[in-house]
N, CA, C and O of each residue as an XYZ file, in Angstrom:
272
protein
N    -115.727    -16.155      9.936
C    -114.889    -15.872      8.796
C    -114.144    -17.142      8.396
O    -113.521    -17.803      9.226
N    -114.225    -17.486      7.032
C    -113.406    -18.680      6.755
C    -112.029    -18.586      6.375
O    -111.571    -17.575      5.843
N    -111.355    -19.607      6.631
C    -109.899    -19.304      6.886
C    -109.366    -19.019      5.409
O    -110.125    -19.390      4.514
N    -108.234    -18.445      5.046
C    -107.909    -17.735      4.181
C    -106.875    -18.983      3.195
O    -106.429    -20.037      3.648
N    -106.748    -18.596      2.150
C    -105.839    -20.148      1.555
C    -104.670    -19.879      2.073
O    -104.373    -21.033      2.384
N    -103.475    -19.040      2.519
C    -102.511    -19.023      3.157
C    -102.442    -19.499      4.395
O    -101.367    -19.973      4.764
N    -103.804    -19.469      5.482
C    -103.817    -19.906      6.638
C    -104.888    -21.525      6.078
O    -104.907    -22.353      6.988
N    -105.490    -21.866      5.106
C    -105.607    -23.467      4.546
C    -104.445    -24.195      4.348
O    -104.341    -25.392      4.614
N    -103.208    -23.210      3.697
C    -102.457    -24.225      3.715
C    -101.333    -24.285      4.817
O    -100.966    -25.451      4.962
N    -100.850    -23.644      5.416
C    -100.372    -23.509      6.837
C    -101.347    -24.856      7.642
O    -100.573    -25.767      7.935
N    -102.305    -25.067      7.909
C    -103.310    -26.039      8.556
C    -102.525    -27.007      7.687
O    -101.786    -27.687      8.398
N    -102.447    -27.245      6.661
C    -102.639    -28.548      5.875
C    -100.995    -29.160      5.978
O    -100.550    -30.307      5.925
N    -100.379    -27.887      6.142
C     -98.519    -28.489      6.608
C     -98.209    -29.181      7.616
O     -97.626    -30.263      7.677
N     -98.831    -28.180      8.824
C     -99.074    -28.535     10.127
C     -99.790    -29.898     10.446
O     -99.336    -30.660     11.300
N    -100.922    -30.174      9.731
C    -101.452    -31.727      9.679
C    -100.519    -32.713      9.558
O    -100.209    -33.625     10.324
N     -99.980    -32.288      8.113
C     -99.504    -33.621      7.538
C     -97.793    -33.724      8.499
O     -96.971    -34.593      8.206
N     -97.623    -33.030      9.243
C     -96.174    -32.835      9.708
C     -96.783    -33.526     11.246
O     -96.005    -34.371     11.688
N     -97.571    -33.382     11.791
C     -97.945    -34.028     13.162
C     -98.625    -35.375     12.581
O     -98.505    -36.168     13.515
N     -99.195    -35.959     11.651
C     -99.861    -37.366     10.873
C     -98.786    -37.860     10.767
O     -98.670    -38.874     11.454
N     -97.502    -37.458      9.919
C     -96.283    -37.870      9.443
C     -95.462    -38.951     11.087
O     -94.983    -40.085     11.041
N     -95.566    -38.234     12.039
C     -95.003    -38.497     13.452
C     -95.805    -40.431     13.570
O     -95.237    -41.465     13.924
N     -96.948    -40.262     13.206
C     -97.710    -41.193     12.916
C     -97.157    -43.296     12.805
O     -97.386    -44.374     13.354
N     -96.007    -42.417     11.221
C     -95.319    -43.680     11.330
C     -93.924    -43.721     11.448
O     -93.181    -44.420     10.760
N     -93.588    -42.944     12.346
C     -92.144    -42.972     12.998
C     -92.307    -44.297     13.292
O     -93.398    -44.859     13.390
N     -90.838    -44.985     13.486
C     -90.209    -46.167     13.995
C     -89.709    -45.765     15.636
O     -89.794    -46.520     16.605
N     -89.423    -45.020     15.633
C     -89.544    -44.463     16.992
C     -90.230    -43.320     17.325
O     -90.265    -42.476     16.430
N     -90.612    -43.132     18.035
C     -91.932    -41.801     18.681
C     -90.728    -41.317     19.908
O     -90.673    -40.102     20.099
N     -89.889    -42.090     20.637
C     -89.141    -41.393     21.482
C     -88.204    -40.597     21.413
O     -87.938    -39.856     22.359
N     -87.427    -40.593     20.124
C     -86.615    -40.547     19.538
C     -86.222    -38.549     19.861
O     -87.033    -37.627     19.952
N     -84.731    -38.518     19.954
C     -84.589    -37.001     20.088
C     -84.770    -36.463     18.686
O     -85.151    -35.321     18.432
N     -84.460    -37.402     17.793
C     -84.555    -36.207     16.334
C     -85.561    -35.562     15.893
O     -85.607    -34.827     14.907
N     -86.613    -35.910     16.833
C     -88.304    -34.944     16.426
C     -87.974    -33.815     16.900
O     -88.185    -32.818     16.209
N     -87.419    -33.696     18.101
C     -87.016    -31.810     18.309
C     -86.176    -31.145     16.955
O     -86.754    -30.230     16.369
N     -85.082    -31.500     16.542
C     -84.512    -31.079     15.239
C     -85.718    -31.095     14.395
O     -86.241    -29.982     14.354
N     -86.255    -31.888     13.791
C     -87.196    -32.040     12.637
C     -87.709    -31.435     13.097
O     -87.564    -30.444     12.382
N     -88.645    -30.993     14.270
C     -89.652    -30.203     14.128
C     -88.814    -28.806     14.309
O     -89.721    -28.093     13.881
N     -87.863    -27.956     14.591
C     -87.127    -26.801     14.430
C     -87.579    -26.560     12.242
O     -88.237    -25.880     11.455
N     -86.576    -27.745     12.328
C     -86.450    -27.681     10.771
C     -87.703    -27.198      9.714
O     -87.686    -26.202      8.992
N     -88.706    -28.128      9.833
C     -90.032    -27.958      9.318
C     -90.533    -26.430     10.122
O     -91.172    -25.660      9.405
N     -90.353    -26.146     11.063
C     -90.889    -24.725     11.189
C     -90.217    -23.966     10.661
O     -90.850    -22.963     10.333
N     -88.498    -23.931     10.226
C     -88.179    -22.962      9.791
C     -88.454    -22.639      8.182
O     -88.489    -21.556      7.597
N     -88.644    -24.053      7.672
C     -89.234    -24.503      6.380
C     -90.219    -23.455      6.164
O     -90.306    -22.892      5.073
N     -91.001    -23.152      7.203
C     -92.214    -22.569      6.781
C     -92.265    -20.959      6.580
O     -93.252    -20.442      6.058
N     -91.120    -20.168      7.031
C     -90.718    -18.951      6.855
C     -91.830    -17.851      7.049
O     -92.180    -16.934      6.306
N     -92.313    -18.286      8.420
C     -93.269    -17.241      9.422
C     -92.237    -16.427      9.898
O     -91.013    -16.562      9.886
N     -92.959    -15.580     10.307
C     -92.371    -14.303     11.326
C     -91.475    -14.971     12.461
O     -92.022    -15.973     12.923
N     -90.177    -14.659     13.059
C     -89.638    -15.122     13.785
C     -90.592    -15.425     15.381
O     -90.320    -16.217     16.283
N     -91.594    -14.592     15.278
C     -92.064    -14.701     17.166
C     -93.239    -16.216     16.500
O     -93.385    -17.248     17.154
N     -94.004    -15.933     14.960
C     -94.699    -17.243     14.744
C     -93.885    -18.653     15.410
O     -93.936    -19.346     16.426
N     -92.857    -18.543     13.694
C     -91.818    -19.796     14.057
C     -91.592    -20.109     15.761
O     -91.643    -21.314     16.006
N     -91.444    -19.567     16.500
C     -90.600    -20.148     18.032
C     -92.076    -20.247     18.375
O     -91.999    -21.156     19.201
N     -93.383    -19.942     18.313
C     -94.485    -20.361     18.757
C     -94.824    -21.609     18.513
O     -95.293    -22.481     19.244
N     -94.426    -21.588     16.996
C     -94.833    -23.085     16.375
C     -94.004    -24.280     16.865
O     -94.338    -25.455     16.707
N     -92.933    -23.874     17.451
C     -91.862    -24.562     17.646
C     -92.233    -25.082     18.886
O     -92.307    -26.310     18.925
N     -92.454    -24.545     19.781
C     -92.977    -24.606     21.287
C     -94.863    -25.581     21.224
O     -95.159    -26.540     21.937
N     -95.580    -25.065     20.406
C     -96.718    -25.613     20.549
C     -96.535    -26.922     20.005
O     -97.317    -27.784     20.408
N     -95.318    -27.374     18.843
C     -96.069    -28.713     18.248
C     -93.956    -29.225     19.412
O     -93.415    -30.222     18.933
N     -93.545    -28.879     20.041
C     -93.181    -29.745     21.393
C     -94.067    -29.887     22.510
O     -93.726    -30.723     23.347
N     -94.650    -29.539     22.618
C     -95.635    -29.918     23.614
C     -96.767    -30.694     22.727
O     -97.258    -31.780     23.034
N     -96.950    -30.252     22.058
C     -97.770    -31.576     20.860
C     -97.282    -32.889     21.198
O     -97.983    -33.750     21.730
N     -95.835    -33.059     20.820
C     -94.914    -34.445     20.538
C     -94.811    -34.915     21.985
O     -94.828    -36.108     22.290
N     -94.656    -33.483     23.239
C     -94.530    -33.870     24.524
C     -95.535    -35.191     25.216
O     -95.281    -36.214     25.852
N     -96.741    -34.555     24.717
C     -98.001    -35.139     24.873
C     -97.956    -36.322     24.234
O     -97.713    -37.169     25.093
N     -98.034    -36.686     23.464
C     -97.795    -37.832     22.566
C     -97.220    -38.957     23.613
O     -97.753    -39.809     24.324
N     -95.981    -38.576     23.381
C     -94.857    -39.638     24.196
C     -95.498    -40.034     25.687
O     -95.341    -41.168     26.138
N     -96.113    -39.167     26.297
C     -96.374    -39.156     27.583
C     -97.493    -40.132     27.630
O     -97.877    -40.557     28.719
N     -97.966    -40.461     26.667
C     -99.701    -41.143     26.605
C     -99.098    -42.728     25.989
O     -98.851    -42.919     24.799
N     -98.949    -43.675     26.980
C     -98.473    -45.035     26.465
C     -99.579    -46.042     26.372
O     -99.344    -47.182     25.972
């Protein structure tokens, strides 16, 4: 089944919001936990989505940082 344009563009937020991390000046930086709260709440999913999204793209950023 191909993905639906509400879940195309959900993908395409989510891209450009983990690409965006891309050209941070800092990658260590604590304000990616805020920003990424922020941008999920931006996105006005279901409260159990949002704290999923919130949790999967910190461990996203977790990963990131961890890989030097």
């Amino acid at each position: 089944m191909k993905p639906s344009e509400k879940q195309k563009a959900l993908i395409y937020k989510i891209s450009s919001e983990i690409a965006g991390w891309a050209s941070t000046n800092d990658i260590d930086s604590s304000s990616h936990w805020n920003l990424i709260c922020e941008f999920c709440e931006s996105l006005e999913l279901q409260e159990n989505n949002e704290k999923w999204l919130i949790y999967s793209l910190e461990e996203i950023i977790d990963l990131i940082k961890r890989t030097k």
